[in-house]
C-alpha positions as CSV (number, residue, x, y, z in Angstrom):
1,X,-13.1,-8.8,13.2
2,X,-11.6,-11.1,14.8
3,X,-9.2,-11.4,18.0
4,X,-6.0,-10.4,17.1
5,X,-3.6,-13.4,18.4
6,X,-5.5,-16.4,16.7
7,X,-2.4,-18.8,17.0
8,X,0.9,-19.7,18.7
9,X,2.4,-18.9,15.8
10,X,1.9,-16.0,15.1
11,X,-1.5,-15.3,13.0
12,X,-2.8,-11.9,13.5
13,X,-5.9,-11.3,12.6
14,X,-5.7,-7.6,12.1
15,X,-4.9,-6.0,8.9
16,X,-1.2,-5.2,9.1
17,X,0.0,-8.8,10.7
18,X,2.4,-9.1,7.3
19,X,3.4,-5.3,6.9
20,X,7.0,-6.1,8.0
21,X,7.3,-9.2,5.7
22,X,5.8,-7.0,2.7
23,X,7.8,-3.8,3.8
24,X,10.9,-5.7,3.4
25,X,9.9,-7.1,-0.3
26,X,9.0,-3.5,-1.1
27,X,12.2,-1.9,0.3
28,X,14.3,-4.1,-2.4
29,X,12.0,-4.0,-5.1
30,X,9.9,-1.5,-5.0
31,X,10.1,0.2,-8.9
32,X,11.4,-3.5,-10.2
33,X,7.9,-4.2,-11.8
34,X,6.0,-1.2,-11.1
35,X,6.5,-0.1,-14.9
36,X,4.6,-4.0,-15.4
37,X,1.5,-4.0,-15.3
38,X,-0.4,-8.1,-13.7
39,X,-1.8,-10.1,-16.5
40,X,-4.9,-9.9,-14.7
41,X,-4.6,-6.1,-14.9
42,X,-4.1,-6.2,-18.5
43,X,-7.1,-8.6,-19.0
44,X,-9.6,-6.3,-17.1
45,X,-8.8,-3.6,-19.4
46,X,-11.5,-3.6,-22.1
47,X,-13.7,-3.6,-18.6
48,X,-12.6,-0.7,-17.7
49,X,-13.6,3.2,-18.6
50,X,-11.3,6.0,-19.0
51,X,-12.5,8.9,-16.4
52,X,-13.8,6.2,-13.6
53,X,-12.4,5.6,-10.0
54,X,-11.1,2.0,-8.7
55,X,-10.1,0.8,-5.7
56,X,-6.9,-1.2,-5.8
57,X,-7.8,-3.3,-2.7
58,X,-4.2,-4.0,-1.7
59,X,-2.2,-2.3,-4.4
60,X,1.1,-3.4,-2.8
61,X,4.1,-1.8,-4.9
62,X,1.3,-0.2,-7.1
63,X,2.5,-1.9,-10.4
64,X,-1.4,-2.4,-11.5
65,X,-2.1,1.1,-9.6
66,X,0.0,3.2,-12.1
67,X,-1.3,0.9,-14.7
68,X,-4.8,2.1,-14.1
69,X,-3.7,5.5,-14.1
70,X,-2.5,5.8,-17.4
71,X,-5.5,4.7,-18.6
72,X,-7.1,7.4,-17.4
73,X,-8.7,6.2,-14.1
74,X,-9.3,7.7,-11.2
75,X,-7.5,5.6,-8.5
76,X,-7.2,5.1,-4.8
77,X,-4.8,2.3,-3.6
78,X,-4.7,1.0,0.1
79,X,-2.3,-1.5,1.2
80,X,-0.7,-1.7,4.7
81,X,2.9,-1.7,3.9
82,X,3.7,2.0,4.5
83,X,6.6,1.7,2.5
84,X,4.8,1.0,-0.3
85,X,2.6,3.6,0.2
86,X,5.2,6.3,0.7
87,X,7.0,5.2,-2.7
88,X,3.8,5.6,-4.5
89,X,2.7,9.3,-2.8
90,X,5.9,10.3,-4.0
91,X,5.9,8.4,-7.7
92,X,2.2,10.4,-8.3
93,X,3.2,13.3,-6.3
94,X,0.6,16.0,-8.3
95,X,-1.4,14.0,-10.2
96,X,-4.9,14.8,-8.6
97,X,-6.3,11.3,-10.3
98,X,-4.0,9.3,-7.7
99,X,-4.6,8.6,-4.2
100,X,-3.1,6.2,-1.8
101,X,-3.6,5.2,1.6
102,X,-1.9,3.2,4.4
103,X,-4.1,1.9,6.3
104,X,-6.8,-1.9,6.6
105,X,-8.5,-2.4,3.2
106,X,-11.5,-4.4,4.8
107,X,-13.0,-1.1,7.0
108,X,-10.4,1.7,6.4
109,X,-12.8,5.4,7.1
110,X,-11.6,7.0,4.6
111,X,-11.9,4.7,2.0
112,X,-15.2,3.4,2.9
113,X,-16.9,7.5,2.8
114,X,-16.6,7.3,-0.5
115,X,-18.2,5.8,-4.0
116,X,-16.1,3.6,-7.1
117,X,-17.1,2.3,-9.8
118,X,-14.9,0.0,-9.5
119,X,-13.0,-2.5,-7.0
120,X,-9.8,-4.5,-7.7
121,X,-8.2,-7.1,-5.7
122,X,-5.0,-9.2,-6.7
123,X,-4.1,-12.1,-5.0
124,X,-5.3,-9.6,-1.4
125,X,-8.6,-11.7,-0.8
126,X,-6.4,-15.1,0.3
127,X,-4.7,-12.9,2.7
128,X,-7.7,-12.6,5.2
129,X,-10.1,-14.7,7.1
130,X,-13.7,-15.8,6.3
131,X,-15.0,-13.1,8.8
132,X,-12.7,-10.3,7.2
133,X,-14.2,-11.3,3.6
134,X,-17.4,-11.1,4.7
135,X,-17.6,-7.7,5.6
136,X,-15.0,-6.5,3.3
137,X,-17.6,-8.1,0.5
138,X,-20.5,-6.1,2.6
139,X,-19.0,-3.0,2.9
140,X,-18.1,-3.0,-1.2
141,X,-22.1,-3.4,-2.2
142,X,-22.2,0.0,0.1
143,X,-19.9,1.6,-1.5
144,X,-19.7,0.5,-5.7
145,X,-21.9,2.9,-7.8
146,X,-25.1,0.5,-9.2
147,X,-23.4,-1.5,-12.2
148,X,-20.4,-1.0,-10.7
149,X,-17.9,-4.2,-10.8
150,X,-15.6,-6.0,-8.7
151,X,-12.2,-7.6,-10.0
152,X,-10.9,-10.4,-8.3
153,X,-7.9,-12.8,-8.9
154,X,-7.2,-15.3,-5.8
155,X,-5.2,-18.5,-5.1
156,X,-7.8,-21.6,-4.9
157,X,-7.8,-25.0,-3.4
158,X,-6.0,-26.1,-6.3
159,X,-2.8,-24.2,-6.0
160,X,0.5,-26.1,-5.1
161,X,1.0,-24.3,-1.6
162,X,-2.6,-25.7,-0.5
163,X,-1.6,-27.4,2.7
164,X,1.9,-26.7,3.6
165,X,2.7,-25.5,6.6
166,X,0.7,-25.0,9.8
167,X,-3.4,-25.3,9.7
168,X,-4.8,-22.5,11.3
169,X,-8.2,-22.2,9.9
170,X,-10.4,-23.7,7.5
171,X,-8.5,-24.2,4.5
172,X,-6.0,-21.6,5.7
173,X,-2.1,-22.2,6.6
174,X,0.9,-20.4,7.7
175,X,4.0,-21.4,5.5
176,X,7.6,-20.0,5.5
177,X,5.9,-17.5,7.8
178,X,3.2,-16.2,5.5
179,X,-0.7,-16.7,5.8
180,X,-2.7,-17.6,3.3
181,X,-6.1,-18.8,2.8
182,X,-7.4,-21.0,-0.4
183,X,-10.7,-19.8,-1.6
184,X,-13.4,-22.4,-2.6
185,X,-14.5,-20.8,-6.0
186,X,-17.8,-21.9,-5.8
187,X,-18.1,-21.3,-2.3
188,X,-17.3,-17.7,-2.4
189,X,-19.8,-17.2,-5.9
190,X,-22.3,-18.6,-3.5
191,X,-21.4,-16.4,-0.8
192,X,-21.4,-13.2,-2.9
193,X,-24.4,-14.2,-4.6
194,X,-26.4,-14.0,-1.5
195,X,-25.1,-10.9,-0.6
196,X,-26.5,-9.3,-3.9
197,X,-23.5,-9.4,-6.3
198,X,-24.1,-11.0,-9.9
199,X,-21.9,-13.0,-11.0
200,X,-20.6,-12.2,-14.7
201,X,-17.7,-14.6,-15.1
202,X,-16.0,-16.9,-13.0
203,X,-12.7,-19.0,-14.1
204,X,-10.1,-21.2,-12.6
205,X,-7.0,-22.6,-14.3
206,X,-3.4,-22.0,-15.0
207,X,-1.3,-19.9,-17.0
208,X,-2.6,-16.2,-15.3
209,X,-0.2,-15.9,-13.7
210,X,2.9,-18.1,-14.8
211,X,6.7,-17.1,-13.0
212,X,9.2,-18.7,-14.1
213,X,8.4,-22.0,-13.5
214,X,5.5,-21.8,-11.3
215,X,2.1,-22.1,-12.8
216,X,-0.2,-21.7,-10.1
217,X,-4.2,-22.7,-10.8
218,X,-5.8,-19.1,-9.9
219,X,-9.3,-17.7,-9.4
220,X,-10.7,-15.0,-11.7
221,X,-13.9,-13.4,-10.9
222,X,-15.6,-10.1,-11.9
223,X,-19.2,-9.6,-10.4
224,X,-21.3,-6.6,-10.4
225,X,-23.8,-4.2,-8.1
């Protein structure tokens, strides 16, 4: 991992450097969408088999969370907003399928003592450095049952926001006080590839994720153990 003051202004490199920014989103709007499920969500469905544990790597207010619930999933969510978290403890209070955690979703103990079948990350893997996807893409070939697949939907190089705001890394930028890093589709299929995933589909266009009048060109990838 890396040092935890990367910048002037204001990059952290440890997990929980936007937990205020996403604590206030969640305070206001916490159940405003958690009854709507992503698109992406919806697409990995037919992927997915009733009775089977994800990890919702970064489950934020937990729409795609409760999603995967009623479908008869096992899941365990981590994101670092603990007010997230708290609103979702209390939202699946009793339901022994449901599990969430506060805490880093690249090397959290907990999470990482345990097998999935599956892992699921929305728009979480252009929210951490090069170094923090490495071993966060590591750790998952420890911990994903053999077949087990990995969900992924990512801003690219092509999405409007690439290069506003202040460069801080390769490819990476702070704007309106957020960090984000663009992910190089092919470069991260290469990357995973070496590591030992296999790649089952890989696509980049618009319209996955369209609101209101933004149309960003995202990144969906599933790959398998």
């Amino acid at each position: 991992m890396e040092d935890s003051t990367v910048v002037g202004s204001g990059l952290r490199a440890n997990y929980d450097r936007d937990r205020l920014r996403w604590n206030q989103c969640y305070s206001s709007s916490i159940n405003d969408t958690i009854s709507h499920p992503s698109k992406f969500a919806l697409s990995t469905a037919p992927e997915l088999e009733a009775g089977r544990h994800i990890l919702d790597i970064g489950c934020g207010n937990g729409r795609d969370s409760i999603y995967f619930l009623n479908r008869g999933l096992r899941v365990t969510g981590i994101d670092a907003s603990d007010v997230a978290i708290a609103s979702l403890k209390r939202i699946t209070s009793g339901d022994s399928m449901a599990e969430f955690i506060c805490g880093d979703f690249v090397n959290d103990s907990t999470v990482y003592s345990r097998k999935y079948d599956y892992a699921y990350s929305r728009f979480t893997l252009h929210a951490i450095t090069p170094s923090q996807q490495d071993e966060l893409l590591h750790s998952l070939t420890r911990i994903l049952r053999p077949g087990g697949r990995f969900f992924i939907e990512s801003r690219t190089l092509r999405d409007d926001l690439y290069g506003k705001g202040e460069n801080v890394g390769s490819n990476a930028f702070i704007y309106d006080g957020h960090y984000r890093r663009f992910i190089d589709p092919k470069e991260l299929a290469a990357s995973m590839t070496r590591i030992g995933y296999k790649i089952i589909s890989i696509r980049e266009e618009k319209g996955f994720s369209k609101f209101g009048d933004f149309d960003s060109v995202l990144l969906r990838l599933i790959a398998e153990v």
